[in-house]
N, C-alpha and C positions, 0 to 999 in steps of 0.2 A: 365518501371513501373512508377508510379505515389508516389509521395512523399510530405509528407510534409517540408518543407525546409526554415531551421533558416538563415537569413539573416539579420545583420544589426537591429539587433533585431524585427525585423518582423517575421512574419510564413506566407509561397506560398507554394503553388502546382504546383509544375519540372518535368518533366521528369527528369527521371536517367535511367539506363543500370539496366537489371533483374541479380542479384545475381544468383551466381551456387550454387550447396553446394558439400562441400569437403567429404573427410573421416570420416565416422561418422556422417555426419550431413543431416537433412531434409531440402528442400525447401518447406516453408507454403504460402499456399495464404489467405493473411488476408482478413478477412471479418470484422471483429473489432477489434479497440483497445481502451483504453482508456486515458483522462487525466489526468494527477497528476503534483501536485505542484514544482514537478523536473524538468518537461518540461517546465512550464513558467520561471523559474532560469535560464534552459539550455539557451531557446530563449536570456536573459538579459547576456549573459556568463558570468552569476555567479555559473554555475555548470556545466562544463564540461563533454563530456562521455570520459567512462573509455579507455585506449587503446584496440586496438582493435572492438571497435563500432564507426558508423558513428558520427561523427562531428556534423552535421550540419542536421541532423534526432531525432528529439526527436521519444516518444514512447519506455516505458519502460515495456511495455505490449501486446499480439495480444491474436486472436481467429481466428483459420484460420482452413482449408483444408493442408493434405499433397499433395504437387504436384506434387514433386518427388526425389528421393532416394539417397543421394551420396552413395559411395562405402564401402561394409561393415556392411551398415544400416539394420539392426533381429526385433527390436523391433517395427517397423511401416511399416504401406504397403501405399502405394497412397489412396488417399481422408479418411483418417483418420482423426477425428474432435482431434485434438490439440489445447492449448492453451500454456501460460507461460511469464514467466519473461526475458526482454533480457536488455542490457547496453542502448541500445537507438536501432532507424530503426525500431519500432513498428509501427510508422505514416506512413507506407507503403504501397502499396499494397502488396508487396513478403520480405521477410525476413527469413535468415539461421537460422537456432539453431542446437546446436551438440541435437541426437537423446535423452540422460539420461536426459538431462534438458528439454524438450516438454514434457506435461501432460497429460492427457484423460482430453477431454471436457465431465460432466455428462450429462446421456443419456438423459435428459427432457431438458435442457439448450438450450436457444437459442445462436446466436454469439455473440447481444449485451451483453446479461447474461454473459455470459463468459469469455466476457474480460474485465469484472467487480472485477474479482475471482483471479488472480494472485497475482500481486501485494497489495492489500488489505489484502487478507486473508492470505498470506502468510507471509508479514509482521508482522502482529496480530500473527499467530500461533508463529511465532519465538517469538518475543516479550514478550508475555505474557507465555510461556512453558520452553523452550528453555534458553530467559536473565534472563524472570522472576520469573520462578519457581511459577508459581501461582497455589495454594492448596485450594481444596474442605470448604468453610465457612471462605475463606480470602474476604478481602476489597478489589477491588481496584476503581482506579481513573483513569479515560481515556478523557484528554484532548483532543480539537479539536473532540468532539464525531459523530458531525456528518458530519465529514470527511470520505473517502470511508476505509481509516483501521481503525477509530473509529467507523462505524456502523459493521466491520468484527469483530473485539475485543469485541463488544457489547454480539455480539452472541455467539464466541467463549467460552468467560468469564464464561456469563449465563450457558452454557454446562457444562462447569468445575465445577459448583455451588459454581461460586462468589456471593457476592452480586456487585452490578456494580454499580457506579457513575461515571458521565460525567459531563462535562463544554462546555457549547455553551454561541455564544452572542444574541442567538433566541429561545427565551422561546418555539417557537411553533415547533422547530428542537426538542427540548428536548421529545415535547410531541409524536413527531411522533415515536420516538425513544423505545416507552416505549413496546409497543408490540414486541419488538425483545429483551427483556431482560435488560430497563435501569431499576437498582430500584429506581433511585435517579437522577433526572435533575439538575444540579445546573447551573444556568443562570449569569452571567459575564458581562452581557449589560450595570447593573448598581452597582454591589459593587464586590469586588475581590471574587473569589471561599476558598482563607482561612479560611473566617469568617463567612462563608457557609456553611462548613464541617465540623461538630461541632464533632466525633468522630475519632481515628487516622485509616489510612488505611494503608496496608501492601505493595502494589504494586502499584507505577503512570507509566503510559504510557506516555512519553510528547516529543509530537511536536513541543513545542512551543519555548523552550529553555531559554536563558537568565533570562529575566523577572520572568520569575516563578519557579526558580530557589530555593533558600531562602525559599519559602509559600511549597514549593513541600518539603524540607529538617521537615522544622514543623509539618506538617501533618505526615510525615510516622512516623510509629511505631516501636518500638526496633525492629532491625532488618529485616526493610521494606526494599525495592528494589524500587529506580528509574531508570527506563531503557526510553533512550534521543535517540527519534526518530529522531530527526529534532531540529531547532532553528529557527523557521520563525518568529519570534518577538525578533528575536540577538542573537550573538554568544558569547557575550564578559558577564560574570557575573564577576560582582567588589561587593570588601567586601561580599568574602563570608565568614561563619563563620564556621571553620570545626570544630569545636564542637561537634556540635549534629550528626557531622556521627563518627566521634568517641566516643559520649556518648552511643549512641544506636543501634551502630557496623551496620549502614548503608552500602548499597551495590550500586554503582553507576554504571548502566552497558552503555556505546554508542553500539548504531549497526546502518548500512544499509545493504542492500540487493545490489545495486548495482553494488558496487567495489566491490564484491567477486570473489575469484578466482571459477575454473569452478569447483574442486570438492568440493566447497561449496556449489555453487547453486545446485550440483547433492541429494550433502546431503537434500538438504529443498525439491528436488521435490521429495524425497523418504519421506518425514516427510506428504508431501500432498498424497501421493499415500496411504497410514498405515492409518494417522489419518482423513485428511479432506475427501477425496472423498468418503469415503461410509458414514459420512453426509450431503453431497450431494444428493449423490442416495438417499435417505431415507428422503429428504425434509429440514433436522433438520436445517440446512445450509442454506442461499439463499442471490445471491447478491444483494445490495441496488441500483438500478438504477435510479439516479435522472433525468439523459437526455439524450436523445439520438440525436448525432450532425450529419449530416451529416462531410466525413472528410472536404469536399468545402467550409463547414463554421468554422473550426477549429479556425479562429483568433477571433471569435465571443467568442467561447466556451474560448476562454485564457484571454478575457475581464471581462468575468463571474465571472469566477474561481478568477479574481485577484480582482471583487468588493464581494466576497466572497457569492455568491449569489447561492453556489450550494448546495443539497444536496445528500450524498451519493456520489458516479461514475460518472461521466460525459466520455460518451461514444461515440467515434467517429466510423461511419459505413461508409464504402467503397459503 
């Protein structure tokens, strides 16, 4: 099979040997997957994949065909439209997964669609349900908003009947944004998002980490929740003041998706099977696809991504 492959902090296209699948588990033939900020880290090995996933494969997402069955496998038959979440080896053409953790692609979806939808919205649903406990006529604040799980969290939110605010450094991101449920654009290009947000909100979603650390404690409200995606603007926050999370019984939740053990991930695809996929079916739902790459240009698509030039998904096709 064909691979994308971290070298030296480069990404190529290898040959490798086709994966089997064991007890329990499917072989998918990817038709898409997508990128995410984990894989340009991985490529610099500032982020590792977890044991057990290739090394030197990013892709922490597909949309594939089932190709064929290891031993044991009830729940899927050959050429069944799958998608999901894996530690890395999404940038592939063939990739295992045990069969509880593969999802139903919905039925109107296309492949790039699809593997828009994992990672994104699965993040977001956990995030905002799950760390954050978000309730019908709360606030919240969803940094990095038009990233592929801040346009997921947009919509999701909207459903919940948040009111929703978001932070972009492109006014014109914000605007596109607003059809899918932002109420409130708040633009970061030229003054901070604190002095922007002039009421307190209940729940932040933040990627961003460090930096906005401090303005994000300000803002919440008695007994608001910040739940800490990521730190892609730093990991290190100095003079913090823990005051105000003990004045106003603040909740600081971290998560990722990645490092989870396997009956965790089982848990999230059973939370996508209940809650997201039938809206999906039903339209309410839809990925934000801002491009679709060819995989033979993939080092193109990590150039992008890192002059921050995308919006929504950026999706690699086989």
């Amino acid at each position: 099979m064909r691979a994308a492959i971290y070298r030296n902090a480069e990404v190529l296209l290898e040959e490798r040997p086709d994966p089997s699948p064991g007890p329990g588990q499917l072989l998918v033939r990817v038709h898409a997957s997508a990128l995410n900020r984990a894989d340009l880290l991985q490529r610099k090995g500032r982020y590792p994949a977890p044991p057990g996933w290739p090394a030197d494969i990013g892709g922490l997402e597909y949309a594939g065909a089932v190709e064929s069955l290891g031993p044991g496998v009830t729940r899927w038959k050959v050429g069944d439209r799958v998608m999901g979440l894996v530690g890395g080896g999404g940038h592939a053409e063939y990739v295992v997964v045990h069969e509880d953790e593969a999802l139903a692609v919905p039925s109107k979806l296309s492949w790039t669609d699809a593997a828009a939808i994992p990672e994104a919205f699965l993040t977001a649903w956990d995030a905002l349900t799950t760390r954050g406990q978000l309730q019908r006529g709360e606030r919240v604040l969803l940094h990095a908003v038009a990233s592929g799980v801040g346009t997921a969290a947009v919509q999701i939110a909207h459903q919940l009947g948040a009111t929703v605010l978001g932070t972009s450094r492109s006014a014109e991101k914000l605007e596109r944004l607003k059809p899918y449920g932002l109420d409130e654009g708040v633009d970061t290009s030229t003054r901070g998002f604190r002095e922007q947000v002039t009421a307190p909100v209940d729940l932040i979603v933040d990627p961003l980490g460090a930096p906005a650390f401090m303005d994000n404690l300000s803002l919440l409200a008695p007994r608001g929740r910040l739940v800490l995606l990521g730190f892609l603007q730093g990991s290190r926050a100095e003079q913090v003041e823990l005051d105000q999370i003990l004045r106003k019984r603040l909740t600081i939740v971290g998560t990722v998706m990645r490092s989870r053990p396997p009956e965790e991930r089982r848990a999230v695809a059973g939370e996508y099977r209940e809650h997201l996929l039938p809206l999906f079916e039903r339209g309410v739902l839809r990925p934000v696809v801002g491009d679709v790459v060819p995989m033979a240009e993939i080092a193109a698509a990590h150039d992008r991504m890192e002059r921050n030039e995308t919006f929504g998904k950026v999706v690699l096709s086989w």
